[in-house]
C-alpha positions as CSV (number, residue, x, y, z in Angstrom):
1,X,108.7,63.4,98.5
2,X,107.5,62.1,94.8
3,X,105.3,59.6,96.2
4,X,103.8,62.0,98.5
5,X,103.1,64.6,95.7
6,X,101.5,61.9,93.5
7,X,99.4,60.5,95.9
8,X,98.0,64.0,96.0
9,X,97.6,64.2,92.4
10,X,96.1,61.1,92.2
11,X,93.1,62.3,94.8
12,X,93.3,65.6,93.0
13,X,92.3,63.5,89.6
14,X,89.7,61.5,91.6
15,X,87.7,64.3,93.0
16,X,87.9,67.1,90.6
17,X,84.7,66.8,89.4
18,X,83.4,66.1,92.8
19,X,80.8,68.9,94.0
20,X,82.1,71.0,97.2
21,X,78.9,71.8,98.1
22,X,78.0,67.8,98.2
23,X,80.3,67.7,100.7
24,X,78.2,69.5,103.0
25,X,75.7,66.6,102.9
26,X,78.0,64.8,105.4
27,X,76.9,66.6,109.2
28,X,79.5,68.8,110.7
29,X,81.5,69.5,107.9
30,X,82.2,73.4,108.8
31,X,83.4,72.2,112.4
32,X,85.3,69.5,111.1
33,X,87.1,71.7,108.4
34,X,88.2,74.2,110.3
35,X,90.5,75.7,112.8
36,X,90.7,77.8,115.2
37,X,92.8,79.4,118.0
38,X,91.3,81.8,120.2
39,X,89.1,84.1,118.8
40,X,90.4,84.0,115.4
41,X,88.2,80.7,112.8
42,X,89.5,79.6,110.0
43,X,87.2,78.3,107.7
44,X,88.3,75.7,104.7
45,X,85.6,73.4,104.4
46,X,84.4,75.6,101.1
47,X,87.5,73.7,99.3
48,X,87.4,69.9,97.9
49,X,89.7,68.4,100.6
50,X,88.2,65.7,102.3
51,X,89.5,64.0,105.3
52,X,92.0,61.3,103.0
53,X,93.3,64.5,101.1
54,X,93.8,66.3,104.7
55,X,95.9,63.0,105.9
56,X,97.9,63.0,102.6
57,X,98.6,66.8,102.9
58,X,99.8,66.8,106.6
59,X,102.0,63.8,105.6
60,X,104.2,66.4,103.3
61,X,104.6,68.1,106.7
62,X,106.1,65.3,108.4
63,X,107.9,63.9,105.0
64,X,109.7,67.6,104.9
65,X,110.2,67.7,108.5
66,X,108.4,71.3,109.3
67,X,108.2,70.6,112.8
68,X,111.9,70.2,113.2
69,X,112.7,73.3,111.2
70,X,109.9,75.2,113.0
71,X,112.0,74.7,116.1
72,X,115.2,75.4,114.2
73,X,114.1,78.6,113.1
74,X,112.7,79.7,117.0
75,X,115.8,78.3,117.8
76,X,117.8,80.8,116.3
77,X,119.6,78.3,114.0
78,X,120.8,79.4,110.7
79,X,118.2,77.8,108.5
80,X,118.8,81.0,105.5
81,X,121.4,78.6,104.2
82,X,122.0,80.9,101.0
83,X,123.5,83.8,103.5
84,X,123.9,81.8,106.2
85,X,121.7,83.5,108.7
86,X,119.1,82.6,111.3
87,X,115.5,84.1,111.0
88,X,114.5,85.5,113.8
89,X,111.7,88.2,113.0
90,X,109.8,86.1,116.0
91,X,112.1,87.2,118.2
92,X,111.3,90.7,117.6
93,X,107.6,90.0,119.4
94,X,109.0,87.8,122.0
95,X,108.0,90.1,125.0
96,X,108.6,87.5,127.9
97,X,109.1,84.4,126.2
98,X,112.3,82.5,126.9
99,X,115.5,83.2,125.7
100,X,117.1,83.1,121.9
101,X,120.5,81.8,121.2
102,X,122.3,82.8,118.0
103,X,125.6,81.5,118.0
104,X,125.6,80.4,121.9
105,X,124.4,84.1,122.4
106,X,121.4,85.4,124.2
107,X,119.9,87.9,121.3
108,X,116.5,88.8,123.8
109,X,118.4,91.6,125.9
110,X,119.2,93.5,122.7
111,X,116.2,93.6,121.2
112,X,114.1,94.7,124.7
113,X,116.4,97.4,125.1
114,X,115.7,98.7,121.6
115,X,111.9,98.4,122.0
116,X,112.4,100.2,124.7
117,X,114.1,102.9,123.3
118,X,111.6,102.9,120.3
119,X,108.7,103.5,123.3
120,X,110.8,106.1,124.7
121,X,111.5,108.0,121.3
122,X,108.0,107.3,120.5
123,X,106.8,109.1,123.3
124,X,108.8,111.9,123.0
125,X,107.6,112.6,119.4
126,X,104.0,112.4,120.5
127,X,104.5,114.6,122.9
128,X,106.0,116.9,120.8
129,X,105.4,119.7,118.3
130,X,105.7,117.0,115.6
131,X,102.3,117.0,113.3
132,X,103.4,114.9,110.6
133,X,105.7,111.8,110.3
134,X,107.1,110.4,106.3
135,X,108.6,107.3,106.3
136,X,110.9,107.4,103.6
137,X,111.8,103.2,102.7
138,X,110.7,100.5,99.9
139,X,109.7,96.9,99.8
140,X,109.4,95.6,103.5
141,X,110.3,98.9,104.9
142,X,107.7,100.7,103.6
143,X,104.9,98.0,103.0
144,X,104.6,96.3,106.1
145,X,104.4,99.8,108.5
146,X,102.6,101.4,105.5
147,X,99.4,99.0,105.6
148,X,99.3,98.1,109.4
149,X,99.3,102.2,109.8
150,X,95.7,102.1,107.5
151,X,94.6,99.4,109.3
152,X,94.9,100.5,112.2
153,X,93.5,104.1,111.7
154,X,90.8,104.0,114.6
155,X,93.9,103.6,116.9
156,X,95.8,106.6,115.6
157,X,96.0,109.0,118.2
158,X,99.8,110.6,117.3
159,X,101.0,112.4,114.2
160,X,99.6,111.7,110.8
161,X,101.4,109.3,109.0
162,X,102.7,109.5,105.2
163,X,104.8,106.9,103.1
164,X,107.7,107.2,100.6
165,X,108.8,104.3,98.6
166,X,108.6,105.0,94.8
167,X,111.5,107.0,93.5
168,X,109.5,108.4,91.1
169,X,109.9,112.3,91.9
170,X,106.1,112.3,91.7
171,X,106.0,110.4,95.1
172,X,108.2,112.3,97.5
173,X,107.0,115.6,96.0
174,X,103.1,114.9,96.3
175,X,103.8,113.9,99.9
176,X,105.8,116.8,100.8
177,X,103.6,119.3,99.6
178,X,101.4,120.7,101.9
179,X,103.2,119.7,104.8
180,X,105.1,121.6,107.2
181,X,109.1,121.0,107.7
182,X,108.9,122.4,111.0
183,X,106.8,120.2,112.4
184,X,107.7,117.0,110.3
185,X,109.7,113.5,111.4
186,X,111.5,111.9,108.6
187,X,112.6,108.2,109.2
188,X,114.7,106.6,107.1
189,X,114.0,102.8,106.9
190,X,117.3,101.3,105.1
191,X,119.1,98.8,106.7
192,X,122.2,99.2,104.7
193,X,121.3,102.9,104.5
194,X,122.1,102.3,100.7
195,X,119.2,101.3,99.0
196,X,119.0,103.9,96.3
197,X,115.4,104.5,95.5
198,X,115.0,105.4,99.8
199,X,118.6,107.6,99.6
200,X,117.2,109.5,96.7
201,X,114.5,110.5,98.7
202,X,116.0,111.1,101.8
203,X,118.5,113.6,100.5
204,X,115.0,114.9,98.6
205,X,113.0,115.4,101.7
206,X,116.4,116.8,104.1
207,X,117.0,119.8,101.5
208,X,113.3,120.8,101.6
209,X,113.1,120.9,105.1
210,X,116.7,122.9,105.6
211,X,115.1,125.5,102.8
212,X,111.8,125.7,104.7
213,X,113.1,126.0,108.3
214,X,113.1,122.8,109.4
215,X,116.0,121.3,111.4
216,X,117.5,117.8,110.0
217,X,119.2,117.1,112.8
218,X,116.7,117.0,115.3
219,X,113.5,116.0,112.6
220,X,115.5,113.3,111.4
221,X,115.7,109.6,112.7
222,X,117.0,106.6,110.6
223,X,116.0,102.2,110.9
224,X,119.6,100.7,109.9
225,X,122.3,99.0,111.2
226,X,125.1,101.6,109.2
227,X,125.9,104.0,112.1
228,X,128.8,105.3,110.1
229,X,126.5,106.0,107.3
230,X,123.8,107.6,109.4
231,X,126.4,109.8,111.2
232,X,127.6,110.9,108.0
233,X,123.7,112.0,106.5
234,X,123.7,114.2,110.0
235,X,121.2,112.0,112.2
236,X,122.2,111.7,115.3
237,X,122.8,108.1,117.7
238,X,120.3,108.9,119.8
239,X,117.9,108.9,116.5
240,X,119.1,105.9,115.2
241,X,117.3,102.1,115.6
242,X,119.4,99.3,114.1
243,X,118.2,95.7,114.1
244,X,120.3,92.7,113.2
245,X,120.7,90.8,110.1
246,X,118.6,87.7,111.0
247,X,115.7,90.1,110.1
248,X,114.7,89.7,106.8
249,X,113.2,93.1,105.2
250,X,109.6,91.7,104.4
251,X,109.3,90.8,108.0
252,X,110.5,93.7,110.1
253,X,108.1,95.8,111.4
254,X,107.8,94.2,114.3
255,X,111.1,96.1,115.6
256,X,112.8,99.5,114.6
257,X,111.0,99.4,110.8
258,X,107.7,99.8,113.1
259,X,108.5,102.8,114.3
260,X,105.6,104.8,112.5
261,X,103.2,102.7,113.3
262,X,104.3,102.8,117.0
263,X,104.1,106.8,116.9
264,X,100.8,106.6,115.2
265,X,99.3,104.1,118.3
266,X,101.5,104.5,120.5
267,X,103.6,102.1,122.6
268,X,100.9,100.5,124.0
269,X,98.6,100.0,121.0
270,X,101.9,98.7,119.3
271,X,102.8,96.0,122.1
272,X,99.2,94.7,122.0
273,X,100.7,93.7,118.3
274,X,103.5,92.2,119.4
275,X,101.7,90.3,121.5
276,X,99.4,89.4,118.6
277,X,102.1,87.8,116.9
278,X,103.6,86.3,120.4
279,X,100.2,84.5,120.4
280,X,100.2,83.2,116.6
281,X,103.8,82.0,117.3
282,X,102.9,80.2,120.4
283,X,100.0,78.4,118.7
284,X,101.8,77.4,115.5
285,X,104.6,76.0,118.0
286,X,102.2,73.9,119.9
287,X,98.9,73.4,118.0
288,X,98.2,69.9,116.0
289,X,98.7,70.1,112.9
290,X,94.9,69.7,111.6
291,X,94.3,72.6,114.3
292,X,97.0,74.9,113.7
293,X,96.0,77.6,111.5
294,X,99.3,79.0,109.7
295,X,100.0,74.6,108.9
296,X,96.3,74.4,107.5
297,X,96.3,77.9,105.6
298,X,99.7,76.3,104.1
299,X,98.5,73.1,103.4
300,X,95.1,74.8,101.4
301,X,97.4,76.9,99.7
302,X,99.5,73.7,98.4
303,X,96.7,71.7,97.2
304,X,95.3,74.7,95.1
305,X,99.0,75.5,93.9
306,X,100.9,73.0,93.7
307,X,98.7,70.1,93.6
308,X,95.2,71.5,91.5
309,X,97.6,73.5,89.9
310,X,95.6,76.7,90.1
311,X,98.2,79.7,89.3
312,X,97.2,82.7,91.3
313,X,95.3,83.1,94.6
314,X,93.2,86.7,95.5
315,X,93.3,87.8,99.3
316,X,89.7,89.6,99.9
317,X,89.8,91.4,102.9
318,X,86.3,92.8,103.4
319,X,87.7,95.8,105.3
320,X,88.4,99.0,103.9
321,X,91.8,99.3,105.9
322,X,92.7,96.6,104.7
323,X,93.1,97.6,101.5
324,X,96.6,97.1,101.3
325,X,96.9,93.9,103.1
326,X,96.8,92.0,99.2
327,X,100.3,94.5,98.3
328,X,101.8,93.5,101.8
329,X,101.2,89.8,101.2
330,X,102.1,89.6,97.9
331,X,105.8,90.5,98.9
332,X,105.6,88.3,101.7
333,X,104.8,85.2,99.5
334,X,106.2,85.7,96.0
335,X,109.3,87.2,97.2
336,X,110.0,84.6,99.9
337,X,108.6,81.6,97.6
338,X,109.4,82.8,93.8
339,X,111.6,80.2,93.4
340,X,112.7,77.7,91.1
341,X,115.6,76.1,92.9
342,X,115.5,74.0,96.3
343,X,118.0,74.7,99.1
344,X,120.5,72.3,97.4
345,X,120.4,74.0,94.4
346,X,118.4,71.1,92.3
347,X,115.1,72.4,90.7
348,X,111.9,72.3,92.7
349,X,110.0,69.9,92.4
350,X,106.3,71.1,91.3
351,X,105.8,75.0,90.4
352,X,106.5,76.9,92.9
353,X,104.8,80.0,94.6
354,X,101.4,81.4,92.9
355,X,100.6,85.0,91.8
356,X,99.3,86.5,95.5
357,X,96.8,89.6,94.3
358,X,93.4,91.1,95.5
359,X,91.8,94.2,96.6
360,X,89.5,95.0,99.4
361,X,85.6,94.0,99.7
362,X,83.0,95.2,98.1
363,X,84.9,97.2,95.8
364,X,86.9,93.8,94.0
365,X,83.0,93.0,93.1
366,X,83.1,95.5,90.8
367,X,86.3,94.9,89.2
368,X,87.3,91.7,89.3
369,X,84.9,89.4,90.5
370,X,83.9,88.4,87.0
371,X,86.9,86.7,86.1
372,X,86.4,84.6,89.0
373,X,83.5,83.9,89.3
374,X,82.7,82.9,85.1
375,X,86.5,83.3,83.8
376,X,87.8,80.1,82.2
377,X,90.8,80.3,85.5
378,X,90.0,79.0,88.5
379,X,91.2,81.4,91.4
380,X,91.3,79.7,95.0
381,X,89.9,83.0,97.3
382,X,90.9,83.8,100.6
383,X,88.2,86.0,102.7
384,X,88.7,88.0,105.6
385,X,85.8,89.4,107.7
386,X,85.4,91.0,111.1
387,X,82.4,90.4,113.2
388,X,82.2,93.9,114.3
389,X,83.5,97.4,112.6
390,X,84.3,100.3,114.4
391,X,81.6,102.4,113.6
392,X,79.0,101.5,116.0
393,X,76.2,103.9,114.6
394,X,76.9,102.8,111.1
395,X,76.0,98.8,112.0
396,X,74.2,98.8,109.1
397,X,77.2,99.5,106.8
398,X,79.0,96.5,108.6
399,X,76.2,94.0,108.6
400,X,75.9,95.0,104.3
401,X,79.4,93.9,104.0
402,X,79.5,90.9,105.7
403,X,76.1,90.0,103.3
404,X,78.5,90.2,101.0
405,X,81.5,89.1,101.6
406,X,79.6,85.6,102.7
407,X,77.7,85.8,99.6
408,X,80.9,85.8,97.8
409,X,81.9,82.7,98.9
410,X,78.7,80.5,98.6
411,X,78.1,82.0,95.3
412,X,81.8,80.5,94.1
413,X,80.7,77.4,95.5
414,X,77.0,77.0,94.7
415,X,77.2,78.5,91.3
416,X,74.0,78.6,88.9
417,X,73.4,75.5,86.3
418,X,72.0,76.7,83.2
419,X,68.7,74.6,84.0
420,X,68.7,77.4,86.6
421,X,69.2,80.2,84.3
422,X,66.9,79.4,82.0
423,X,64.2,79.4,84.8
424,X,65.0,82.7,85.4
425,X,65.1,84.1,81.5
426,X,61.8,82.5,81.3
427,X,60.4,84.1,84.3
428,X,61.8,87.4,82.9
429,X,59.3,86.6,79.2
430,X,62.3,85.5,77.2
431,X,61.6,82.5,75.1
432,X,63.4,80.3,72.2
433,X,66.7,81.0,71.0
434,X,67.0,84.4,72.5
435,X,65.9,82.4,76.2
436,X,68.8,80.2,75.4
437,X,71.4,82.8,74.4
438,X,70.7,85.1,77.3
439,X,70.4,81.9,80.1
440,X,73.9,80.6,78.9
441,X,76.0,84.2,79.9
442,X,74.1,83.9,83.3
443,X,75.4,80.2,84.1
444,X,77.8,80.1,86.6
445,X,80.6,77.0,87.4
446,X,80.6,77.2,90.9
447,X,82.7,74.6,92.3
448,X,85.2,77.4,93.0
449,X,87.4,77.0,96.2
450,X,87.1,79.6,98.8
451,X,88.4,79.9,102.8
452,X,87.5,82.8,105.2
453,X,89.2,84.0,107.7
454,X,86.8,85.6,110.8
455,X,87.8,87.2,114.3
456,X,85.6,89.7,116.0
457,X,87.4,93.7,115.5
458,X,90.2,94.2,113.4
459,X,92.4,95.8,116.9
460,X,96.3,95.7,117.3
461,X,96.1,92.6,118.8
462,X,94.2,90.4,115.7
463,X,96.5,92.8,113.1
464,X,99.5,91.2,115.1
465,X,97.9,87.8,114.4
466,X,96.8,87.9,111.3
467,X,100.4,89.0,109.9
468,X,102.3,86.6,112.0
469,X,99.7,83.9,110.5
470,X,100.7,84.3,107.3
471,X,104.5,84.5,107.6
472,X,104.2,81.3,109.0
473,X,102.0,80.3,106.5
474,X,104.7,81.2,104.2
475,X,107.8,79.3,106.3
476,X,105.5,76.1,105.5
477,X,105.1,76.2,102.5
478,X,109.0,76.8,101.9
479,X,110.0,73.7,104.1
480,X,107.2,71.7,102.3
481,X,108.9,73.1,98.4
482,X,112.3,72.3,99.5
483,X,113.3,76.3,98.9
484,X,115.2,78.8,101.0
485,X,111.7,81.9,101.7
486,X,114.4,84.2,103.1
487,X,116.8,84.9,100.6
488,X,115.8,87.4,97.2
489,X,118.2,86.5,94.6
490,X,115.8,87.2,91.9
491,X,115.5,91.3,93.0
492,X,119.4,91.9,92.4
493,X,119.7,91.0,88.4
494,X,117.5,94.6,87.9
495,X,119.1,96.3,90.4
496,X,122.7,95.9,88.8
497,X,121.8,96.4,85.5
498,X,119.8,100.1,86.9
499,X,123.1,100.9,87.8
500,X,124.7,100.0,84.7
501,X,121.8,101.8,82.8
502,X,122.0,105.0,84.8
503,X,125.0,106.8,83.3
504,X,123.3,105.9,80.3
505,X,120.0,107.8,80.6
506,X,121.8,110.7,82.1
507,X,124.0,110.9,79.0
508,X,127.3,110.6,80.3
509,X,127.9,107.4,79.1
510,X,126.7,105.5,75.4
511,X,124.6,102.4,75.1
512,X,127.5,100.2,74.1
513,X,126.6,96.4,74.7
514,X,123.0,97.1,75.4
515,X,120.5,95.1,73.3
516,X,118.4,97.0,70.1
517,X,115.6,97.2,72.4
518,X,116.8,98.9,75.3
519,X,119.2,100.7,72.8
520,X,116.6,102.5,70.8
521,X,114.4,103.0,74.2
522,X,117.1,104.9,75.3
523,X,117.4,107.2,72.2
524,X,113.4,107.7,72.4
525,X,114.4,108.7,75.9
526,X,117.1,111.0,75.0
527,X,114.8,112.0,72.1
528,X,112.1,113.2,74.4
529,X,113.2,114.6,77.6
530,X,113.2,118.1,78.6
């Protein structure tokens, strides 16, 4: 893999300088540096890759052998060496695809009959008294459901939905108040059915609906896999929805840890997202690699990484509800590719995953959007736009933010020259030294990379895609690193030392062994508290 790495660095050296909007000189450009399955276009040629940098990237693919552990990974082979697990999240959407073999057994049976008993409980809540739903989980059992629920608010037609992850007292108690235990579902989305921060809350949220006349054992279901431990908190079988451990947390909510976002759009409105996600899978299976979206969305994402060496990327979604899309994928990609050893344990190789942030268009433009547009950082952008919003009689508002967005990305681009600014200072009556001072904090670099990704109404169906596009995005970039994306060593270290701490805080054990720092914060603590 060195050679293959410094063949990229070496075309990284010879075209840095090289103008991205020159490249636009050569006809076709936008068609040629591009992708697109179905509906869905994604748009790269606002990057510096050229056609020898695209050949050099898509060699990493064959050099690491994605293809092969694509089809290991459909294939229900254990490629999370660390815990030795398949990963079969894919599975979860695989509606009437053929059958998946985990240790010589068919795993497809299984998970139908649970979607089927998720449409069925589904049902039954919608049908019911049930107002309100809180989904009491954390991490990929409360930020997956959590933003496909906003995004798919013109869908809703079932209970309002509400979401518990912090443990911070402030959270479960702002959410509860105001709602009614009688006509509240609370799931519980542990797998373990352990996790502290969503047990906390749990046993929070059951004694406020037994004080105000609520019934926990009929308003309570649970997403895990420990019946014994469910059974024990008082839910009953028939409310539970297990799943099995080749589903890693970050990418569940295609099964059981959907469930919200089922009863908010009901069965139907959630299979049309499976089937979003079917689709992605079946075109990152089959598609050429310089036409298959989640290989080229990888390979972009390498060059600016790992190759330019560019340390963070912003996700723009110019949709409102979308607006937690940025949180969802930052889990997806820093805690999957946060690593700094390969699967054998050696070091990687070149850094490894980039900060993932953002916010939704237009409202980043007036927060953020300096830094990268005149900031001293370059940070590679990745836009989202629909075609169409949902509110047909508001067009206006719709057309105004795709303006935008659009503008966003040729302005990174084209940037101003200060030849350019000083045109304009002098047109505005500025002259001499102030003409220069004023004209030189309106230059901007440009040159600054950008993709977009468009499709024509953010439904179920392009939600479905769009997520499945970048987990797969994500596997890629994995195989191509050399690192194991489905393991999360690097969460546990806190955790342990939380419950080491605990005692501590509460004051029924002494800080013995802790360092001065965390020694004196404690007696501040201590200090302080009520």
């Amino acid at each position: 893999m060195t050679q293959h790495w410094k063949t990229l660095t070496d075309l990284h050296h010879q075209t840095a300088d090289r103008s991205i909007l020159s490249l636009f000189d050569a006809p076709g450009r936008a068609g040629t540096f591009s992708a697109q399955t179905g509906d869905m276009l994604f748009d790269y040629s606002k990057t510096n890759i050229d056609a020898e940098t695209r050949s050099a990237l898509i060699a990493l693919l064959d050099a690491a052998d994605v293809a092969g552990r694509r089809d290991a990974m459909f294939g229900g082979a254990p490629i999370n060496e660390t815990e030795g697990r398949a990963v079969l999240h894919t599975a979860l959407r695989n509606l009437d695809g053929p059958a998946v073999l985990v240790d010589g057994a068919d795993v497809m049976p299984g998970v139908l009959a649970t979607l089927d008993r998720m449409r069925a409980y589904a049902t039954q809540i919608r049908d019911s008294a049930i107002t309100d739903v809180v989904n009491i989980g954390i991490g990929g059992s409360d930020l997956g459901p959590a933003m496909a629920v906003d995004a798919l608010a013109p869908y809703h037609d079932g209970p309002k939905c509400h979401f518990v992850s912090n443990v911070d007292a402030a959270h479960i108690s702002d959410t509860l108040r105001g709602l009614d235990a009688k006509t509240t579902l609370v799931i519980v989305a542990s797998k373990t059915f352990t996790t502290i921060e969503t047990m906390t809350n749990a046993r929070t949220a059951k004694a406020w609906m037994q004080e105000n006349g609520g019934d926990p054992g009929t308003q309570f279901a649970a997403l895990s896999t420990a019946a014994d431990k469910t059974a024990a908190f008082g839910i009953p079988a028939g409310q539970v929805f297990g799943f099995e451990d080749w589903v890693g947390g970050r990418y569940s909510m295609w099964g059981p840890i959907g469930l919200a976002l089922m009863i908010a759009v009901g069965p139907k409105g959630f299979d049309a997202f499976l089937r979003g996600g079917q689709a992605m899978d079946l075109h990152f299976q089959s598609a050429a690699w310089d036409e298959n979206l989640p290989a080229m969305l990888a390979l972009v994402g390498i060059w600016h990484a790992q190759v330019c060496g560019y340390g963070s990327r912003a996700v723009l979604p110019y949709d409102q509800r979308l607006s937690r899309l940025p949180d969802y994928f930052q889990q997806l990609e820093m805690e999957s590719n946060g690593k700094g050893v390969q699967m054998d344990g050696s070091p990687v190789e070149v850094s490894s995953g980039p900060v993932v942030w953002g916010a939704a268009g237009t409202n980043g433009q007036h927060a953020f959007y300096q830094l990268i547009h005149q900031g001293t950082r370059v940070v590679p952008c990745e836009f989202m736009i629909a075609a169409n919003g949902h509110e047909p009689d508001l067009a206006h508002h719709h057309q105004l933010l795709t303006a935008n967005c659009l503008a966003q990305s040729e302005a990174l681009m084209r940037g101003r020259s200060l030849e350019d600014a000083r045109a304009n200072m002098q047109a505005a009556g500025l002259a001499g030294a102030e003409l220069e001072r004023q004209a030189r904090h309106r230059v901007f670099a440009g040159n600054r990379p950008s993709t977009t990704l468009a499709y024509p109404l953010l439904d179920p169906f392009t939600l479905g895609q769009i997520v499945a596009l970048y987990e797969h995005r994500v596997f890629v970039e994995g195989v191509v690193l050399g690192i194991n994306s489905y393991d999360q060593w690097g969460v546990e270290l806190g955790k342990e030392l939380a419950t080491s701490l605990q005692p501590v805080i509460e004051g029924t054990a002494d800080a013995a062994g802790k360092d001065g720092s965390t020694a004196s914060l404690v007696g501040f603590i201590h200090q302080h508290s009520a």
